[in-house]
BALOBA-1460 file (C-alpha; in Angstrom, 3 decimals):
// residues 240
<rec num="1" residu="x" x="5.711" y="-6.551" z="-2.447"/>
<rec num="2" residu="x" x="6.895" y="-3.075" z="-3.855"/>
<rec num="3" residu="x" x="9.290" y="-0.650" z="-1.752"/>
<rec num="4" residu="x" x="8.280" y="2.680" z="-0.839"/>
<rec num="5" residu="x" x="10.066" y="5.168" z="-2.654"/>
<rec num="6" residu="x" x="10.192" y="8.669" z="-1.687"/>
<rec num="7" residu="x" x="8.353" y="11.475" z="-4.314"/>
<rec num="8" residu="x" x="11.218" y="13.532" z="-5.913"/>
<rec num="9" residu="x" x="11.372" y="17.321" z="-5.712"/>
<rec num="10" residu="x" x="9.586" y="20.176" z="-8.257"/>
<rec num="11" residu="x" x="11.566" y="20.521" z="-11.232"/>
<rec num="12" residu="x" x="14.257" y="17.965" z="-11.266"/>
<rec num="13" residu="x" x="15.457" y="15.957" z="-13.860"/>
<rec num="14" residu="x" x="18.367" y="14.109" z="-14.483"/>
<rec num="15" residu="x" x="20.071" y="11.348" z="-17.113"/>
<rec num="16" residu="x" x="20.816" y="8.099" z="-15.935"/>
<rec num="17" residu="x" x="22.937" y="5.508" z="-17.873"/>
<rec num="18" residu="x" x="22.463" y="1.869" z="-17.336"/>
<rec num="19" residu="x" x="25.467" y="-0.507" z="-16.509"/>
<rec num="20" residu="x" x="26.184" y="-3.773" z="-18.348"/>
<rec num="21" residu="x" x="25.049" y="-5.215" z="-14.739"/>
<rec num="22" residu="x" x="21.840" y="-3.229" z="-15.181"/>
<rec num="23" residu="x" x="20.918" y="-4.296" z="-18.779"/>
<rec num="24" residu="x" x="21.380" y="-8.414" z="-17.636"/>
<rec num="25" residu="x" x="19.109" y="-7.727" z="-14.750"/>
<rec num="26" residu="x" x="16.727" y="-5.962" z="-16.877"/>
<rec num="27" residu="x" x="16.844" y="-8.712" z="-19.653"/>
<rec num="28" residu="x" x="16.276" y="-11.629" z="-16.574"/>
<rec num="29" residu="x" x="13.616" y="-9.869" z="-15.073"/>
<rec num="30" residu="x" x="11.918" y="-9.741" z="-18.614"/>
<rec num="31" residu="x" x="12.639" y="-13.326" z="-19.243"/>
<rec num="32" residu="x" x="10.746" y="-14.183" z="-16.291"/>
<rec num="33" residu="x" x="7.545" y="-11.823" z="-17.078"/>
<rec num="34" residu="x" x="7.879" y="-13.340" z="-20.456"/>
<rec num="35" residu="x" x="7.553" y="-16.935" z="-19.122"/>
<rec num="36" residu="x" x="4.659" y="-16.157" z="-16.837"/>
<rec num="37" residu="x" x="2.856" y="-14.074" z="-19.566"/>
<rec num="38" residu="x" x="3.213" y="-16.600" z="-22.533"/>
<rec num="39" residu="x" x="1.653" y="-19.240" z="-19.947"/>
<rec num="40" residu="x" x="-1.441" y="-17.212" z="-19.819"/>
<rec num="41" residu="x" x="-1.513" y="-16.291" z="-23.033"/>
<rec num="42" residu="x" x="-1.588" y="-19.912" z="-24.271"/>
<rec num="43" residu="x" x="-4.882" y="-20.006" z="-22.156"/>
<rec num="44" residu="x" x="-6.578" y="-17.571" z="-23.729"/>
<rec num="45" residu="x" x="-5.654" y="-14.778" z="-21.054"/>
<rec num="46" residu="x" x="-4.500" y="-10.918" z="-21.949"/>
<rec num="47" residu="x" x="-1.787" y="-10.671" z="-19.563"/>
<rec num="48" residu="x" x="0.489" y="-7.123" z="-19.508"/>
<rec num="49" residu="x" x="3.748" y="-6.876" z="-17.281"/>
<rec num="50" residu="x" x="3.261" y="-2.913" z="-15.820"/>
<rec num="51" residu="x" x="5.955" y="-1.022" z="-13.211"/>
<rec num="52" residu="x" x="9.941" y="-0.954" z="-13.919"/>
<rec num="53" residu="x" x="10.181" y="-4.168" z="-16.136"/>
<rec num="54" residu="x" x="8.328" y="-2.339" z="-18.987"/>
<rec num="55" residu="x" x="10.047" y="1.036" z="-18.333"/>
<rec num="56" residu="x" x="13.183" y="-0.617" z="-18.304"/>
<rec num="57" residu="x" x="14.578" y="1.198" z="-14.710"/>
<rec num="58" residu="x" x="14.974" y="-2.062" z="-12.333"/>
<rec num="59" residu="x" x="17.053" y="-2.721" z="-9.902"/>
<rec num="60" residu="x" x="17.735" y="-5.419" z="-7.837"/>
<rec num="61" residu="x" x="14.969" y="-4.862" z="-5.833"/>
<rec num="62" residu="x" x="12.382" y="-4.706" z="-8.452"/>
<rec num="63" residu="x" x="8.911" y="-6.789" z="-8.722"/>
<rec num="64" residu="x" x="7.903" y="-8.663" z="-11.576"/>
<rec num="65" residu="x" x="3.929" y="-8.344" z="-11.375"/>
<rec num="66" residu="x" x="1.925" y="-9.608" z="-14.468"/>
<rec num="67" residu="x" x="-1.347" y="-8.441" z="-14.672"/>
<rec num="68" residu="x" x="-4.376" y="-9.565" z="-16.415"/>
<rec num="69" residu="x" x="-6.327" y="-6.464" z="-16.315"/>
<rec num="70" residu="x" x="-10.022" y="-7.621" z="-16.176"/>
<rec num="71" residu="x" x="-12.344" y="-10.351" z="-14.787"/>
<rec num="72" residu="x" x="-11.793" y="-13.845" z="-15.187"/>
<rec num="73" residu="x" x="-12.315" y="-16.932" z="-13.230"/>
<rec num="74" residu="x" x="-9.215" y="-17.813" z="-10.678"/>
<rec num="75" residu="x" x="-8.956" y="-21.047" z="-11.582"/>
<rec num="76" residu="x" x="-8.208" y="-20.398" z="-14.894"/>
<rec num="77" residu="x" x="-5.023" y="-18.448" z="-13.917"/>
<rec num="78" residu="x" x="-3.973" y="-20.830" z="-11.338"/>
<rec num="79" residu="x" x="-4.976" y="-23.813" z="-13.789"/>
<rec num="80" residu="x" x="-2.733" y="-21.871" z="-16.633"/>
<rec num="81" residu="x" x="0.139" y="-21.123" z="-14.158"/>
<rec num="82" residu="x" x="0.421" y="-24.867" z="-13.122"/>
<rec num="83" residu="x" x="0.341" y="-26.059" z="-16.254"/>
<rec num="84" residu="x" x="3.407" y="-24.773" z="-17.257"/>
<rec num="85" residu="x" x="5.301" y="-25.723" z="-14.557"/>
<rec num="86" residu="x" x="4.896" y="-22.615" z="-12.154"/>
<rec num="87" residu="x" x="4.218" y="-23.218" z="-8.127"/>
<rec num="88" residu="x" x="1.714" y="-20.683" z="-6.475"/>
<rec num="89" residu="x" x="3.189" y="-20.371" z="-2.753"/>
<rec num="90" residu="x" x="1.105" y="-17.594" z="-1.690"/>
<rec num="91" residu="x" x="-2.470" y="-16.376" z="-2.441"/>
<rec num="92" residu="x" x="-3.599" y="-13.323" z="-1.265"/>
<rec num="93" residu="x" x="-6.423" y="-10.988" z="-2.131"/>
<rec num="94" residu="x" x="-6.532" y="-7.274" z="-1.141"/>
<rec num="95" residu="x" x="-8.791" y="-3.968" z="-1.809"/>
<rec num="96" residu="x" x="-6.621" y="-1.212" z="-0.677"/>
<rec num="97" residu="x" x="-9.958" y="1.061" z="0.169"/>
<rec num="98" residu="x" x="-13.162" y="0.796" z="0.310"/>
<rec num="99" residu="x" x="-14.079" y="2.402" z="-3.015"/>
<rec num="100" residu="x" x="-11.590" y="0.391" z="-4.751"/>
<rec num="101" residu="x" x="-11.533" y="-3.229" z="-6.815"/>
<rec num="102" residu="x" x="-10.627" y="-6.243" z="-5.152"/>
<rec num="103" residu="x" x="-7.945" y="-7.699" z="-6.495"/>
<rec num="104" residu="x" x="-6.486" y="-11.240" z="-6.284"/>
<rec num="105" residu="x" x="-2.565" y="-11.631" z="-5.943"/>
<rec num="106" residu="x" x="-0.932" y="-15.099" z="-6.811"/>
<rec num="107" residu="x" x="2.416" y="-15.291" z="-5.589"/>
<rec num="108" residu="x" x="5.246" y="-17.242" z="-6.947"/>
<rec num="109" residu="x" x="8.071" y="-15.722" z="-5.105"/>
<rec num="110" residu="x" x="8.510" y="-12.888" z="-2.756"/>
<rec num="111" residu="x" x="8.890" y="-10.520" z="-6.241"/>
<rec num="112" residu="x" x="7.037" y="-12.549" z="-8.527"/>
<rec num="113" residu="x" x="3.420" y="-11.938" z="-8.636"/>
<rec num="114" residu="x" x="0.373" y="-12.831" z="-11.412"/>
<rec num="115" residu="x" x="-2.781" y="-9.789" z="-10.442"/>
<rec num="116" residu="x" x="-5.915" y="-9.718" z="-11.602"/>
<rec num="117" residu="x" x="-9.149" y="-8.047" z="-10.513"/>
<rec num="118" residu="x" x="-12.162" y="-9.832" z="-8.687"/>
<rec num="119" residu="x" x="-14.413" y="-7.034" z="-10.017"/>
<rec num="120" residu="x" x="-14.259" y="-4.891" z="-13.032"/>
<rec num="121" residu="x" x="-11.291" y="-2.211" z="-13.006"/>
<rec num="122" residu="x" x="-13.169" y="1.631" z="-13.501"/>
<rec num="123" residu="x" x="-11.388" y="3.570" z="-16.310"/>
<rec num="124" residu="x" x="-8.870" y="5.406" z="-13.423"/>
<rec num="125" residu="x" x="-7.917" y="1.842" z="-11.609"/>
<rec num="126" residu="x" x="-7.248" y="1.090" z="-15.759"/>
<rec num="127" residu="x" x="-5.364" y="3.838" z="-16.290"/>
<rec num="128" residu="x" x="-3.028" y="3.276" z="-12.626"/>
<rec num="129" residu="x" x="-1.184" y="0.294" z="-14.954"/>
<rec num="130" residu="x" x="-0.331" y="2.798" z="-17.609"/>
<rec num="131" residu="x" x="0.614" y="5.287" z="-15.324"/>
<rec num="132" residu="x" x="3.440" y="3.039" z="-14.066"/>
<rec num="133" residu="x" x="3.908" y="2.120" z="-17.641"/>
<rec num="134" residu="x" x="2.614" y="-1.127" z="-19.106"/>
<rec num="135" residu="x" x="3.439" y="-3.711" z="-22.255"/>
<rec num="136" residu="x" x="1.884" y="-6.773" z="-23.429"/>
<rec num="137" residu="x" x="3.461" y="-9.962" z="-25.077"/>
<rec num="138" residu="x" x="4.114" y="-8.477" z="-28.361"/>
<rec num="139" residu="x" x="6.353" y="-5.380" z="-27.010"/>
<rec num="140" residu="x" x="7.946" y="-7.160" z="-24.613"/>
<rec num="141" residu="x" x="8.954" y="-10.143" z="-27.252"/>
<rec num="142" residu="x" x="10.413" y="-6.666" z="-29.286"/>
<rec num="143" residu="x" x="12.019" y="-5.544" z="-26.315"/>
<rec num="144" residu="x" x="10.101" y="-2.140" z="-25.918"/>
<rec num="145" residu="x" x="10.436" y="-0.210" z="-23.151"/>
<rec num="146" residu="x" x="7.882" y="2.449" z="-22.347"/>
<rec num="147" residu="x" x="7.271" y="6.138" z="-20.466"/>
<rec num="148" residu="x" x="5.557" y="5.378" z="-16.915"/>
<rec num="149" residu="x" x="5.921" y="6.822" z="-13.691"/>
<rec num="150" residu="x" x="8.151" y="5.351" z="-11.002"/>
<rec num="151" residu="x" x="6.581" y="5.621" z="-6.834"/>
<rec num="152" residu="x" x="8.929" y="8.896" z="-6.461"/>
<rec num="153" residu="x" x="6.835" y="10.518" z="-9.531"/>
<rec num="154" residu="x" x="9.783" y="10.862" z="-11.797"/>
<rec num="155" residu="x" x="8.445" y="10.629" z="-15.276"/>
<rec num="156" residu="x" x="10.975" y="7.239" z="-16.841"/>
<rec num="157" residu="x" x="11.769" y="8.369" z="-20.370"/>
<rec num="158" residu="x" x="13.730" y="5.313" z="-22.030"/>
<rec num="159" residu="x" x="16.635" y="6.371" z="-23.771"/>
<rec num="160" residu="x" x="18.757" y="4.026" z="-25.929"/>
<rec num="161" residu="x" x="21.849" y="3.779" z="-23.269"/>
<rec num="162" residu="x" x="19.240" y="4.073" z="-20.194"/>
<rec num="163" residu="x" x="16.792" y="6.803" z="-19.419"/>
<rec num="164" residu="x" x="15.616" y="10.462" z="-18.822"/>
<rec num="165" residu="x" x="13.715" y="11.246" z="-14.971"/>
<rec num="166" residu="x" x="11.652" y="13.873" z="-14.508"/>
<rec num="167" residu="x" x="9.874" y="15.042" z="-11.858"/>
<rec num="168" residu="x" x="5.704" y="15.011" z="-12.912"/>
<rec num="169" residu="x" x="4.808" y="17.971" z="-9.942"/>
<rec num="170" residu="x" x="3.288" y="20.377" z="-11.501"/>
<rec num="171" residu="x" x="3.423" y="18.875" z="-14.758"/>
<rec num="172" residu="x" x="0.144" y="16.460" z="-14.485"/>
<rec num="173" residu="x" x="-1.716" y="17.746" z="-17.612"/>
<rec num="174" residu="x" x="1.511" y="17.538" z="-19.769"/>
<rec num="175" residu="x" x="2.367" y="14.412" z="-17.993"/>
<rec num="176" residu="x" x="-1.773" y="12.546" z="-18.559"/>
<rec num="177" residu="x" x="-1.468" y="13.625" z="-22.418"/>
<rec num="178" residu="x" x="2.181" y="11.259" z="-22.593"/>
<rec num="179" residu="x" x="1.229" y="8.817" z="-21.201"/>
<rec num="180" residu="x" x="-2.718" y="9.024" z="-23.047"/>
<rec num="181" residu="x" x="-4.613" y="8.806" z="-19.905"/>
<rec num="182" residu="x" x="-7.004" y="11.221" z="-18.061"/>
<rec num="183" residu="x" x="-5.063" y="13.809" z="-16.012"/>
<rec num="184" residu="x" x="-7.544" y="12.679" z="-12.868"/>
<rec num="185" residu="x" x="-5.512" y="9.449" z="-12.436"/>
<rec num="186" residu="x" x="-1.982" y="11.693" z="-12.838"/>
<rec num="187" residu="x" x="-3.369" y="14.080" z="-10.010"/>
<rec num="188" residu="x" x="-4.746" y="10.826" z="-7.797"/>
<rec num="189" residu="x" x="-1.349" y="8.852" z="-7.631"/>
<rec num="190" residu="x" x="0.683" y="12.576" z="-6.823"/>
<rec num="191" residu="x" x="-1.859" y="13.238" z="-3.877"/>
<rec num="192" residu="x" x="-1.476" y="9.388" z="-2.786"/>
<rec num="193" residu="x" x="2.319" y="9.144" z="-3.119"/>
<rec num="194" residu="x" x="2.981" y="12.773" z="-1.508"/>
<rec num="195" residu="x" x="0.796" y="12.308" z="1.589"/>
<rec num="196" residu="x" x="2.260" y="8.670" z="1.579"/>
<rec num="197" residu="x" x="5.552" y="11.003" z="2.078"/>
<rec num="198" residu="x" x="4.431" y="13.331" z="4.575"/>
<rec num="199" residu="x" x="2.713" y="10.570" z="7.165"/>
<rec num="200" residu="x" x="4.130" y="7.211" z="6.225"/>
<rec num="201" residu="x" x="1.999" y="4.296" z="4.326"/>
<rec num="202" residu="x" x="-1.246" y="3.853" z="6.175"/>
<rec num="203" residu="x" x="-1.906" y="0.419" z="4.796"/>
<rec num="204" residu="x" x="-4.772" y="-1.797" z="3.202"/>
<rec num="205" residu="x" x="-8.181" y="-1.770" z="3.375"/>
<rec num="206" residu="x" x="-8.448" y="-5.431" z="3.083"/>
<rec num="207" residu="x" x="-5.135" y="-8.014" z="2.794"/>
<rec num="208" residu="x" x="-6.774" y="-11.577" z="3.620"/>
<rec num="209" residu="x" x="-4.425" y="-15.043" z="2.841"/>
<rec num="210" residu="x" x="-6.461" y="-17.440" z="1.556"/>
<rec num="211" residu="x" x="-6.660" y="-20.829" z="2.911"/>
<rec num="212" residu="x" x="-5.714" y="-24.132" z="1.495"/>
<rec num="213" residu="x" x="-8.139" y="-24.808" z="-1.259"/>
<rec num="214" residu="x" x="-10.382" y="-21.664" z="-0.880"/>
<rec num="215" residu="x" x="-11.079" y="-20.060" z="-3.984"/>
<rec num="216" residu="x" x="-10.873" y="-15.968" z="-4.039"/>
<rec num="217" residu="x" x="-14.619" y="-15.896" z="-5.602"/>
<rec num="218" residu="x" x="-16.003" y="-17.718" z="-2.735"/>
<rec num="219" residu="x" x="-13.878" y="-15.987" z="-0.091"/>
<rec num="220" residu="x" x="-14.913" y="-12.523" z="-1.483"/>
<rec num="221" residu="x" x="-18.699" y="-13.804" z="-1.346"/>
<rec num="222" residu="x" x="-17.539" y="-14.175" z="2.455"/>
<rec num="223" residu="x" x="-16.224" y="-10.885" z="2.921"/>
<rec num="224" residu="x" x="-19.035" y="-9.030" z="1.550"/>
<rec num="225" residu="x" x="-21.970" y="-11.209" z="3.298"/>
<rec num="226" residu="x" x="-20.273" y="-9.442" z="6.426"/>
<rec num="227" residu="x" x="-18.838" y="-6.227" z="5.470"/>
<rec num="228" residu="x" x="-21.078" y="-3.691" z="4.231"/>
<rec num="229" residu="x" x="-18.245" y="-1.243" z="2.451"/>
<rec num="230" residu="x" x="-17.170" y="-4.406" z="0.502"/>
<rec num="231" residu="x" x="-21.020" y="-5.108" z="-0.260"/>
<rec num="232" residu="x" x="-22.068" y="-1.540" z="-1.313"/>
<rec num="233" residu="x" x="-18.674" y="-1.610" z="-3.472"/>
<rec num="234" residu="x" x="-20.442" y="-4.619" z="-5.475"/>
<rec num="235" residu="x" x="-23.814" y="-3.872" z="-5.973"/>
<rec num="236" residu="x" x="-22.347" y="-0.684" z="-7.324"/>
<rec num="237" residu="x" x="-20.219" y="-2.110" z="-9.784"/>
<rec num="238" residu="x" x="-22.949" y="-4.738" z="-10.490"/>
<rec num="239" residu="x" x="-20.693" y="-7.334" z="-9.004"/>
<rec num="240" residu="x" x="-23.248" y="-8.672" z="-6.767"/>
């Protein structure tokens, strides 16, 4: 449940040092992505922690989301999650358009959230987690933090008592070849977040709360028996 953020102006950049209050939040917030991530991991899952927690820029504000970035079976995650002592209050699954993935969202607090596709991510729905800056178990255990993009496009450029922003307009080619993804994503998420600016966030496609006991397979099955956009999306991807 991210806040909107407005999109920084052309050309600025700035340093930022961290407080001591800063630093503990940063190291809680990692502590918790570090529980939920080691969970899944014992199960055999490839989970990543992407936004501010692997950058390192967080605030009080900030979400924890854990993300397993490809297709696996929901109840493995939920079976994982409860295993090691978590509680799922909230499940929700949501495409944001019609030409994206659907994606399932298991919440464990209003900032806590475990993500993971219902259909196979294309290469630029891939590269949206690095874009924001991702890490796995490994890093994280090492305390890495990494270059990403925050929602007001400043470029997050860890520095050893905080971190460098820069603004990315204008700079998407230098900005794809950082962070070592294609410059199409870079130029996608300045269009999205700029007209987000200009005319306020439009919403989702599809946000649907799942009922007691459904399962996020069998309500997408639903979905797509009666919407043709979510239909055509799958038998594209060879989801269905």
């Amino acid at each position: 449940m991210s806040r909107i953020k407005k999109p920084v102006a052309k050309g600025e950049i700035r340093e930022v040092i961290y407080t001591e209050a800063r630093w503990s939040l940063l190291k809680k917030l990692r502590f918790k992505a570090l529980s939920l991530m080691e969970a899944l991991l014992k199960n055999g899952l490839q989970p990543i922690v992407h936004g501010s927690v692997s950058r390192g820029d967080v605030n009080e504000k900030s979400d924890v989301d854990v993300v397993i970035p490809e297709v696996v079976p929901s109840y493995m995650v939920e079976a994982a999650l409860e295993a090691s002592g978590f509680k799922i209050v909230d499940k929700i699954m949501i495409q944001a358009s019609p030409k994206y993935t659907v994606k399932a969202h298991l919440y464990l607090d209003e900032l806590t959230t475990v993500t993971f596709p219902l259909v196979k991510l294309t290469r630029k729905e891939r590269e949206f987690y690095r874009f924001g800056g991702e890490i796995d178990v490994e890093k994280l255990k090492e305390n890495v933090r990494v270059l990403g993009v925050d929602k007001r496009l400043m470029l997050i450029e860890p520095t050893e008592t905080g971190h460098i922003e820069s603004s990315i307009i204008g700079k998407e080619v230098e900005t794809a070849s950082r962070l070592n993804i294609s410059v199409d994503i870079v130029r996608e998420r300045v269009r999205i977040l700029t007209r987000r600016d200009d005319i306020g966030r439009t919403g989702v496609y599809l946000k649907y709360r799942l009922l007691d006991g459904e399962v996020f397979e069998e309500a997408l099955k639903k979905f797509a028996s009666k919407n043709p956009a979510i239909r055509r999306m799958l038998i594209k991807r060879e989801a269905l």
